[in-house]
N, C-alpha and C positions, 0 to 999 in steps of 0.2 A: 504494500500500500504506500504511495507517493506521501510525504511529509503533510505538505499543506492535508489533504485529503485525513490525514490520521490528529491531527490537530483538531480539523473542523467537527470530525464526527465522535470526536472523545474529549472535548472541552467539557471543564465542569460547569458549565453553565449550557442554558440553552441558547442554541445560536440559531439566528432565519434568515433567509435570503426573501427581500420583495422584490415585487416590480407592479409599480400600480399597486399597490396593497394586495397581490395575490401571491400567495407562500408559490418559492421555486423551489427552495430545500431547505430541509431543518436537519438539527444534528442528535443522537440518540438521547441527549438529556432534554430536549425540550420535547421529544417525545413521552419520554418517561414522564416530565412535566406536566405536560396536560393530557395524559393518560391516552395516548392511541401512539401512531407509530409513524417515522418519516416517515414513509409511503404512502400512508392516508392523508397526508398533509398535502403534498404537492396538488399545485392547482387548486386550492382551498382560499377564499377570501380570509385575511387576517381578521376579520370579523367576528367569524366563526370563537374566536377565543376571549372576547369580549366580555364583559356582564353584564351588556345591553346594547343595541342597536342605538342609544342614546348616546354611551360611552364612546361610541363606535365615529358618531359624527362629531359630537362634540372637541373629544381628542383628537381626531383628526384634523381637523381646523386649524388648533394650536398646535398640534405637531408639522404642518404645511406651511403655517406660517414661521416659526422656530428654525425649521431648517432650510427653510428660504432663506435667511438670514446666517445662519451660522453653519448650517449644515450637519449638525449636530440636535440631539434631543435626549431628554433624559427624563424619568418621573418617576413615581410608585404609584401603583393603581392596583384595583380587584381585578381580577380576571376572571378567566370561567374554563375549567377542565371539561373535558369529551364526555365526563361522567354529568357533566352539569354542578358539579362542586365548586365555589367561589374560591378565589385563596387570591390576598397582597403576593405583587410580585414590584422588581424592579426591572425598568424597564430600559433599554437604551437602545440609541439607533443614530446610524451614520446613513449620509446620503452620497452618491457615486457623482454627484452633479447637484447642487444647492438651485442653481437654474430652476430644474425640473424635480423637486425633494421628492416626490413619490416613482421616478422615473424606473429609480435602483438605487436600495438600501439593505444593509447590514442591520441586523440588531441580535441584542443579545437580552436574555431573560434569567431572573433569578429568582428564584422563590425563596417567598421573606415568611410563610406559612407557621415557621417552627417558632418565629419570634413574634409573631404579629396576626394570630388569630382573627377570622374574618365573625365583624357583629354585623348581624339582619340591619340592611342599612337602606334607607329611600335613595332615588338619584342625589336628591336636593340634599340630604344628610352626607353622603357621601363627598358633593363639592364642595361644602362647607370646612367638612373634618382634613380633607386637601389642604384646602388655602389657609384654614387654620394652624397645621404647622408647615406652612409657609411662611409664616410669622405674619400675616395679617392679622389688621384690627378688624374689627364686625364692622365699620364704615369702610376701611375698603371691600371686605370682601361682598359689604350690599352693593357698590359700586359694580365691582367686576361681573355680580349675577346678577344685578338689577333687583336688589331686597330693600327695602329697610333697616334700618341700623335693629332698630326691636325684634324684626322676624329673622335676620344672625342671630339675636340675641337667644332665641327661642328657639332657633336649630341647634344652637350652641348648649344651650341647657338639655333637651333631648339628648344630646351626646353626653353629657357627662352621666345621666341618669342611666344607659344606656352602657357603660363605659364604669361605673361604680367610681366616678372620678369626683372627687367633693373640689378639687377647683381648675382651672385652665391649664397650669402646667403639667399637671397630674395624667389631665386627658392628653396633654401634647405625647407626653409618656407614652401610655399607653396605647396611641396613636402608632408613635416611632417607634415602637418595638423596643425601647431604651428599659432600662431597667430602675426602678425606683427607689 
């Protein structure tokens, strides 16, 4: 087996090849990752691994417009295994051409599952608990989704109940898979 080739498909992480958001190849651990097999993957929309057709657009956007710019992207977000089981992963991706970001890209995926157990979360719950440790305040992040400073405040509170958090840093904690 040629090096590159023994690299790609034995990284401890998971690796994918796009082109237009549709998988051309993944490597044994992102298979093992989201529970089915290369093989099943190719030619499968990166959608498909999503935790919602919501995440699917919305990420998208800001990941088209990020690597417009920089050519780079990077987050943490839920995801969704073949089994239909949610799990925090991290996420990264490099684009072959920033021009056209969806053209043809690299990324790689890690699963954060052992440190950062997934809570029953709404869309709205889940962009909130995002930008929250992002270090935003609840006026920007009503800003950023179009809220009210009181209805972050009130998503905000749902997380910590949610989260057994009695104050913000605690949920940031808990959030980041950091230890308290």
């Amino acid at each position: 087996m040629e090096l590159n080739a023994l690299a790609f498909d034995h990284a401890p992480v998971g690796l994918c090849i796009l082109e237009n958001r549709i998988i051309q190849r993944v490597n044994l651990r992102f298979g093992e990752m989201f529970a089915t097999t290369p093989e099943a993957c190719a030619n499968r929309s990166i959608a498909d691994f999503y935790a919602s057709d919501e995440d699917f657009q919305k990420l998208g956007a800001k990941v088209y417009t990020t690597m417009g710019n920089t050519g780079r992207y990077s987050d943490e977000r839920v995801m969704q295994r073949m089994d239909g089981t949610l799990f925090w992963c991290r996420v990264r991706g490099q684009s072959t051409s920033p021009e056209y970001p969806f053209q043809k890209s690299v990324w790689s995926f890690a699963d954060l599952s052992e440190d950062r157990p997934v809570v029953e979360l709404t869309q709205r719950e889940r962009e909130v608990a995002i930008l929250t440790c992002r270090g935003m305040t609840s006026k920007e992040i009503g800003l950023d989704l179009g809220l009210s400073y009181r209805t972050v405040e009130e998503y905000r509170a749902r997380l910590l109940r949610k989260f057994g958090a009695r104050k913000l840093a605690e949920l940031v904690a808990k959030l980041s898979g950091m230890p308290l």
